[in-house]
C-alpha positions in Angstrom: 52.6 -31.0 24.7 51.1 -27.6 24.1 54.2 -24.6 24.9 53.0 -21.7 27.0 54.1 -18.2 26.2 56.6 -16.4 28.2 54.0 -14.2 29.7 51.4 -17.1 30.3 48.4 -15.9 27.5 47.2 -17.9 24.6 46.4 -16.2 21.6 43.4 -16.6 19.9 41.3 -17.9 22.6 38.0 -15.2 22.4 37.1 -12.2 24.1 37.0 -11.2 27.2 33.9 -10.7 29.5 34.2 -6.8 29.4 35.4 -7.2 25.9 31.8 -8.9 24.9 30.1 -6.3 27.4 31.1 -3.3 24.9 30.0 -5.4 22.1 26.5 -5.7 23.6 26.5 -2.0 24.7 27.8 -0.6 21.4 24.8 -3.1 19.6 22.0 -2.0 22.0 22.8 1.8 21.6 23.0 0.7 17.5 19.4 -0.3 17.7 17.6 1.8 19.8 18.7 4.6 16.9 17.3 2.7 14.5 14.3 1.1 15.5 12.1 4.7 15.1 13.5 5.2 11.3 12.5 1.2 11.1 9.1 1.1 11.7 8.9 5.0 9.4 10.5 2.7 6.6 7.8 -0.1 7.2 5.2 2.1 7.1 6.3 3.6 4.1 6.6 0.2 2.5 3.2 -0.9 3.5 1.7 2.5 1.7 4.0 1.7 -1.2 2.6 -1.7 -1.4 -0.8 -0.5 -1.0 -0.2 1.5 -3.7 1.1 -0.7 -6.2 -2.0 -3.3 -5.8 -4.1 -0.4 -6.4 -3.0 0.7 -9.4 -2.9 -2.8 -10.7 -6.1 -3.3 -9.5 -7.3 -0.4 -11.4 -5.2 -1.8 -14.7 -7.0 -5.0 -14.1 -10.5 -3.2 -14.4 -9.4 -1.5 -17.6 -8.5 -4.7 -18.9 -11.3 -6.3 -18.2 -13.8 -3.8 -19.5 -12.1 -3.5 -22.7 -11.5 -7.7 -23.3 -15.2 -8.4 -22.2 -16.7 -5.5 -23.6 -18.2 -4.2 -20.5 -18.6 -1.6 -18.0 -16.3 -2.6 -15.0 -16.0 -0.8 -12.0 -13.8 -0.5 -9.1 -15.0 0.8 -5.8 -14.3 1.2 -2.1 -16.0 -2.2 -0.1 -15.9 -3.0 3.8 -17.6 -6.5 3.4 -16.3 -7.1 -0.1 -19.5 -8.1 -1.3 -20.9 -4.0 -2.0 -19.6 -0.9 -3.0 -19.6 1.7 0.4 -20.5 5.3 -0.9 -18.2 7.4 1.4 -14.8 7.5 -0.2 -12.4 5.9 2.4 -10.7 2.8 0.8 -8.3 2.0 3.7 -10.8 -1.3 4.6 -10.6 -2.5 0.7 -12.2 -2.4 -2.4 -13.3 -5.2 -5.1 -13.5 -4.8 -9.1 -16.5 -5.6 -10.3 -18.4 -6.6 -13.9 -21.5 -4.0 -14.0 -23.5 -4.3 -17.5 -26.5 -2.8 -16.3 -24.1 0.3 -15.2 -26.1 0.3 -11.2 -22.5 1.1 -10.1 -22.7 -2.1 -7.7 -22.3 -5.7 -8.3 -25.8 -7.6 -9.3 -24.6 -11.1 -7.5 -21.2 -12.5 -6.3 -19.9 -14.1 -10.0 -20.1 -10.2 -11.2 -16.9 -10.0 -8.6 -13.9 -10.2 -10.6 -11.3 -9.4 -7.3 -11.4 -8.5 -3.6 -8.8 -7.0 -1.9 -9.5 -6.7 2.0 -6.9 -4.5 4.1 -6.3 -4.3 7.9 -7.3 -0.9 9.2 -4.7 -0.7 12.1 -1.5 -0.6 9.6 -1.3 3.1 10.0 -2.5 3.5 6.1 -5.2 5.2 5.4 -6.4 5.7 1.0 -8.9 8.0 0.5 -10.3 9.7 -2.7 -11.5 12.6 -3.7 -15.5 13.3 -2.6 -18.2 13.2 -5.4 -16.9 10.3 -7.3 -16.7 7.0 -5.0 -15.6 5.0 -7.4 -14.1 4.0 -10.8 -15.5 2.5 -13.9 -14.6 1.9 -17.2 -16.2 1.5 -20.1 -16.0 -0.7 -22.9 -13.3 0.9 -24.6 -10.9 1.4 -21.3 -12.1 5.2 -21.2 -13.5 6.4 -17.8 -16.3 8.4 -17.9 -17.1 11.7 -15.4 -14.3 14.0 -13.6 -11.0 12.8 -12.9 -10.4 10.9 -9.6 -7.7 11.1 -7.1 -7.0 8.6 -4.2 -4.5 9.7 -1.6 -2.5 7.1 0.1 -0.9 8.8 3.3 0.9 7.2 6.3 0.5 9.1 9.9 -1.5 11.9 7.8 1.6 13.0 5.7 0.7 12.5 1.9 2.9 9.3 0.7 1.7 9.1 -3.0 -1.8 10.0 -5.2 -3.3 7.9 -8.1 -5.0 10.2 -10.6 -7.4 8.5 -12.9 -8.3 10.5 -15.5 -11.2 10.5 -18.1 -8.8 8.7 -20.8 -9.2 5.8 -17.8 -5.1 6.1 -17.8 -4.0 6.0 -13.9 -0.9 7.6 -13.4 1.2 8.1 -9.8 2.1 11.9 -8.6 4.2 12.0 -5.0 5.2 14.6 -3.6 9.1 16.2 -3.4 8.5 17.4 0.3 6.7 16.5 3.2 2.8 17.1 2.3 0.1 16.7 4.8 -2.7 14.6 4.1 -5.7 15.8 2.0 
């Protein structure tokens, strides 16, 4: 037979109703605070991300051009089939054999990766006007002006890939809030 306290309770048997009301309350305020800095820290991730791929990407075509001995190129693409000549990269881009140096892939075996990206993320890439896209020569140097593709999340700058004429690609990002370029 199970004793019963003097004063008639049992310990140990759970919470009470208000008990687990307060816990539910305290938990819902918890959350609403930091669902905003959430989806921020998403977004940020998803631009890191985007990033990342890029700049192996662009280490891909580098590779590439100096192993096969030739020109490779790596450009902005909506269909991921051609090269677009505007210099928004937020759709994708693909890295591309071009021997005969057209700056556009001849037929679909020239394409050595595609990389197609959702538009609605809240990332847009973008690079610098004048030079819409990369390519490196046979021995990993890429030739004209340096080029720099901003990745930015809700129009504040995030990070920017620099490739300069060496073909090294190197990350810069910024110590304060930067707007987009």
């Amino acid at each position: 037979m199970a004793r019963t306290p003097p004063d008639g309770r049992f310990p140990g048997n759970g919470f009470t109703l208000i008990e687990a009301l307060i816990t539910v309350a305290i938990l819902s305020v918890t959350l609403a605070i930091a669902a905003p800095s959430l989806s921020e820290f998403s977004r940020r991730q998803r631009g890191i991300a985007a990033t990342n791929l890029l700049v192996t990407h662009l280490h891909l075509a580098r590779t590439h051009a100096v192993t096969h001995r030739a020109t490779t190129s790596v450009c902005p693409s909506a269909d991921m089939s051609t090269c677009i000549a505007g210099s928004d990269w937020s759709s994708g881009w693909i890295v591309f054999f071009d021997p005969r140096g057209n700056k556009r892939p001849d037929s679909a075996s020239d394409i050595i990766w595609k990389e197609s990206r959702a538009t609605n993320t809240g990332i847009s890439i973008t690079s610098t006007t004048g030079r819409p896209q990369v390519r490196y020569l046979q021995d990993g140097r890429s030739s004209g002006s340096n080029l720099t593709v901003s990745i930015c999340t809700q129009k504040r700058l995030l990070n920017q890939i620099i490739i300069n004429n060496a073909g090294r690609a190197r990350l810069a990002r910024p110590t304060q809030p930067t707007p987009c370029p």
